[in-house]
C-alpha positions in Angstrom: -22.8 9.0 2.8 -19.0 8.2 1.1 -18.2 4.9 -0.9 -14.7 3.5 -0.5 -13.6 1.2 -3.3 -10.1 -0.6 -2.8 -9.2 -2.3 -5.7 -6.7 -5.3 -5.3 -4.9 -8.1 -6.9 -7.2 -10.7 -5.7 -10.0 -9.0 -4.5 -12.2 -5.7 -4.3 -13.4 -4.4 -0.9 -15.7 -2.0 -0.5 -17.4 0.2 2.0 -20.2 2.7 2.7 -19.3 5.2 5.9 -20.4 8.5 6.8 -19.5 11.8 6.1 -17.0 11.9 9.5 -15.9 8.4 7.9 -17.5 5.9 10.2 -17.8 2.9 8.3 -21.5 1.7 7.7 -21.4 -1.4 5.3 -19.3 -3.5 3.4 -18.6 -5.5 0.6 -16.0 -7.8 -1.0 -15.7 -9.6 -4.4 -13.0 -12.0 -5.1 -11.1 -11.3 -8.7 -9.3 -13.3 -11.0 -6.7 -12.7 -13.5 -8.7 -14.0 -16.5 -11.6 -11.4 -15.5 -9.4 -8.5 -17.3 -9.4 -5.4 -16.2 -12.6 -3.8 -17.5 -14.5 -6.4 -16.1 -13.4 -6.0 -12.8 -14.3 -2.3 -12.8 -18.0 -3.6 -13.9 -18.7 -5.8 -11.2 -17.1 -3.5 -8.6 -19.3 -0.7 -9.8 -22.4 -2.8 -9.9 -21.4 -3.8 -6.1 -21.1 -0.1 -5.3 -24.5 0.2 -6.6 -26.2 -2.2 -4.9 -23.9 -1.2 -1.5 -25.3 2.8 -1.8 -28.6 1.3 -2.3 -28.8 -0.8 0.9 -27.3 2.3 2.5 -29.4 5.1 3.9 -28.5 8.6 3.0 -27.0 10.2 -0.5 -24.2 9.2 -2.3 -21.7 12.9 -2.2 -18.1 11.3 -2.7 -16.2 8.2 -3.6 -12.7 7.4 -2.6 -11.1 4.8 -5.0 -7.5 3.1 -3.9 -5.9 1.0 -7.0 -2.6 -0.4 -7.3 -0.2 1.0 -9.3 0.5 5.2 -9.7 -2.5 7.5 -10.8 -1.3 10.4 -13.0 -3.6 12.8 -15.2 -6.6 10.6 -14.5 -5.2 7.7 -15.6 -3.4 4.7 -13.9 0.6 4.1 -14.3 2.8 1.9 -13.4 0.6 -1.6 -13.2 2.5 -4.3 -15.5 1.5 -7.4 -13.7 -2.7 -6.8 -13.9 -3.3 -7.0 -18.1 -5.2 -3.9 -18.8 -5.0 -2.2 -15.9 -2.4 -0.1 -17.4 -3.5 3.5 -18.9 -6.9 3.1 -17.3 -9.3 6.2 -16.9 -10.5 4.8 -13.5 -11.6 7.9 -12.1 -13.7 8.7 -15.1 -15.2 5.7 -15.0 -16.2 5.5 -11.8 -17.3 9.0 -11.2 -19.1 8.8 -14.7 -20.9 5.3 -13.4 -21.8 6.6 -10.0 -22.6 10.7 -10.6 -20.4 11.8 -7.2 -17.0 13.2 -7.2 -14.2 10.8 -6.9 -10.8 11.2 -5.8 -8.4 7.9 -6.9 -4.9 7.3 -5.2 -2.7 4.5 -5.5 -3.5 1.7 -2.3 -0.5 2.6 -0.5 -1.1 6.7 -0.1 -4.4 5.6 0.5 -2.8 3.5 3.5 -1.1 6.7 4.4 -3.9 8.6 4.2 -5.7 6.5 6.9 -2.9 6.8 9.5 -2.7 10.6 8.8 -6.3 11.2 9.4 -6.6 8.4 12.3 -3.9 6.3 12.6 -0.3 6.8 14.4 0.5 9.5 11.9 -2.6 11.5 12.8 -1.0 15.1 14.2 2.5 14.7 13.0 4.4 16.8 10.7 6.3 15.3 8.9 6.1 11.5 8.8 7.0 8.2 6.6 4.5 5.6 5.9 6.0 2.1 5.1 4.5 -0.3 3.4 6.1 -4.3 4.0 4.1 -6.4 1.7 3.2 -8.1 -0.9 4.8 -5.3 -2.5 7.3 -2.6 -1.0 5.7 1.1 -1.3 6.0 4.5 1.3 3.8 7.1 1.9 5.3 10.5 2.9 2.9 13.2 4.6 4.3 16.8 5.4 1.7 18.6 7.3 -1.3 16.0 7.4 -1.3 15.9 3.5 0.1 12.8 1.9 2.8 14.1 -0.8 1.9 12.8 -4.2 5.4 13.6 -5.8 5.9 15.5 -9.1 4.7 12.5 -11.3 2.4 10.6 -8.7 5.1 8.0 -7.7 6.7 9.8 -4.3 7.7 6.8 -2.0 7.5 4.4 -4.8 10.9 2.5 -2.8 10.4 -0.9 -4.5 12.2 0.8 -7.5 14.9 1.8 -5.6 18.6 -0.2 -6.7 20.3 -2.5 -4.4 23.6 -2.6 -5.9 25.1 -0.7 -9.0 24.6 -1.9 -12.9 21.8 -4.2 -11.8 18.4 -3.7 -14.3 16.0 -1.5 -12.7 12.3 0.4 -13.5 14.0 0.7 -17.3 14.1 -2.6 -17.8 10.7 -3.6 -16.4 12.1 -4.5 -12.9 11.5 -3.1 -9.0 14.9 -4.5 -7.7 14.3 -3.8 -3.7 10.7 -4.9 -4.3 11.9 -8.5 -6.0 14.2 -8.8 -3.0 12.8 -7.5 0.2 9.4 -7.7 -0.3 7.1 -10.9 1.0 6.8 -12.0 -2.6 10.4 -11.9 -3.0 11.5 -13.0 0.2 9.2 -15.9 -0.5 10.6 -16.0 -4.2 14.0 -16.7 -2.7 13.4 -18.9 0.5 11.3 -21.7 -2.2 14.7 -21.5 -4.5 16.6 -22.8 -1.1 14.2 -24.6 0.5 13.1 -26.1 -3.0 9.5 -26.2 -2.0 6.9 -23.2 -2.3 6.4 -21.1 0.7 4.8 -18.1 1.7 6.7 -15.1 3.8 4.0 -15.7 6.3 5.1 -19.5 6.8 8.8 -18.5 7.2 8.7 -16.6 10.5 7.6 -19.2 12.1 10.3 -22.0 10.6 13.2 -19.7 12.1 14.8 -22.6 13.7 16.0 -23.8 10.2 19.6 -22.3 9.9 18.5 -21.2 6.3 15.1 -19.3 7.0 17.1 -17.7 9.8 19.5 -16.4 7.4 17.1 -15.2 4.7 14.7 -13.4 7.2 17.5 -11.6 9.0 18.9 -10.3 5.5 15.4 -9.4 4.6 15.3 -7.9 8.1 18.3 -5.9 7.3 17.8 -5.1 4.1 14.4 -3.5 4.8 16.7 -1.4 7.7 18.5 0.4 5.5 15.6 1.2 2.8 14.3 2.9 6.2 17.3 4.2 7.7 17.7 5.8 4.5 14.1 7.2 3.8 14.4 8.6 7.6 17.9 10.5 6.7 16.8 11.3 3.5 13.1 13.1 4.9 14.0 13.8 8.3 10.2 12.4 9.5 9.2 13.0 13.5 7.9 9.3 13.1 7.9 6.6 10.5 5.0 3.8 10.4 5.1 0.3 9.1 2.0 -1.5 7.5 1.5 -4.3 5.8 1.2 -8.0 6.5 4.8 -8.2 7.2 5.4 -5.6 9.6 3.5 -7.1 12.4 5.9 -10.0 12.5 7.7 -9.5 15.7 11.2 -9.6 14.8 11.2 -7.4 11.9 10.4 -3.8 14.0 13.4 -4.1 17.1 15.8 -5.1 13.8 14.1 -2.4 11.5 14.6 -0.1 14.7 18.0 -0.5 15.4 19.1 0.0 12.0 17.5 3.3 12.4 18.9 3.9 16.0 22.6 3.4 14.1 22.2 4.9 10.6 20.5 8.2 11.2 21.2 11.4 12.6 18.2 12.1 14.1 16.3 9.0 14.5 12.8 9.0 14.3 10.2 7.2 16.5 9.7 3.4 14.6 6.0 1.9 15.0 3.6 -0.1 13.4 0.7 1.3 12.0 -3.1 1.3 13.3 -4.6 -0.5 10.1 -3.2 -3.2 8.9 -5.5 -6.0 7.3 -8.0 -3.2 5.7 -5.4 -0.4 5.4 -6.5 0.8 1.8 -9.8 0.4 2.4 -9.7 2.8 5.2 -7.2 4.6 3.0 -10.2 5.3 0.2 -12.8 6.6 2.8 -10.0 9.1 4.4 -9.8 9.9 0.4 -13.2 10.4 0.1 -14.0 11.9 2.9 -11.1 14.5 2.8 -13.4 15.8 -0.4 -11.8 17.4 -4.0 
């Protein structure tokens, strides 16, 4: 058997599958900030125990999917989860559970499950797009998801909006703070003055002022595309995330595209969607070293 461990900001999923990646069990734990980082990769590792345990077969590979950038065995690029940060996760775990781990950030692992089964399954060249909680692409030239030369290809959230503004330098992800559901929700409770979700919005449209937000968030998140799909020439470009499978947001998305670029790639959502990285850590694992 494989073992999938998706590490998240609120949670831990986990899965058993086998060796053609069929998942076979699961688990989840619910996290909390004041856990700290070290615990969290305890109790994950003692679910994964008692997981392989239940499971029948041997234990060959593990596929871990964290957030953040994993470079030289070590996590980058995670401010907002306190120790997380420089963490040896795939030392730990393959230490812990004696079978070969291969650790990728949560949205190449996304990427990685629509290259071996999803809607990017058979293409050449194509663009992953996460439209989250976070902002994040996966790029995959020839069924291999493209790491980058530092681990952080398709990391878009960085990307700037508008020239002088602070970016990764000065601890923000300016696209990200904007565009993405946390930021879209960021700005729609400074106008609404009340706290709301991105989820809630879409379904508020009729309010002159949601409308407004969500089609500049719509268009927004068309050129970051548009520009991806100029920029890599993809055959076709997926969207995940919670986000994407609000029904305005692809024909707007689309369009941009249709406009902006010379050769415009098919626009679709992707397969997985509420499990994506979990998915994502089995194709990891059961891709082998």
């Amino acid at each position: 058997m494989i073992l999938a461990i998706d590490f998240g900001g609120t949670k831990v999923a986990l899965a058993t599958a086998d060796a053609a990646g069929t998942p076979l069990r699961r688990a989840r734990l619910e996290t909390r900030a004041a856990d700290g980082a070290k615990r969290v990769v305890r109790r994950a590792l003692d679910a994964a125990h008692r997981l392989v345990a239940a499971t029948p077969g041997t234990l060959t590979a593990v596929g871990v999917s964290t957030f953040g950038v994993v470079r030289d065995g070590r996590v980058r690029l995670a401010p907002n989860v306190p120790g997380w940060e420089d963490l040896p996760l795939p030392d730990l775990v393959s230490a812990d559970l004696g079978a070969p781990v291969r650790v990728d950030n949560d949205v190449n692992a996304a990427t990685a499950a629509e290259a071996r089964w999803g809607r990017l399954a058979g293409v050449g060249t194509g663009v992953y797009v996460n439209l989250g909680t976070g902002l994040g692409a996966g790029i995959v030239v020839g069924g291999r998801v493209v790491p980058g030369a530092h681990g952080a290809a398709g990391e878009i959230g960085y990307l700037l909006r508008r020239r002088g503004e602070p970016g990764c330098a000065d601890g923000r992800a300016p696209l990200e703070e904007y565009a993405s559901g946390s930021g879209l929700a960021a700005r729609a409770s400074a106008v609404l003055g009340e706290a709301v979700t991105a989820a809630g919005l879409f379904a508020r449209r009729d309010d002159p002022r949601v409308a407004a937000l969500l089609d500049d968030t719509a268009g927004t998140l068309g050129l970051a595309v548009a520009n991806l799909a100029t920029t890599l020439d993809p055959e076709r470009v997926v969207l995940g995330g919670g986000m994407a499978a609000e029904p305005s947001l692809l024909p707007a998305i689309r369009a941009t595209v249709a406009r902006a670029v010379p050769f415009p790639p098919e626009v679709v959502t992707a397969r997985f969607v509420d499990d994506a990285a979990l998915i994502g850590a089995i194709a990891l694992a059961a891709a082998g070293p």
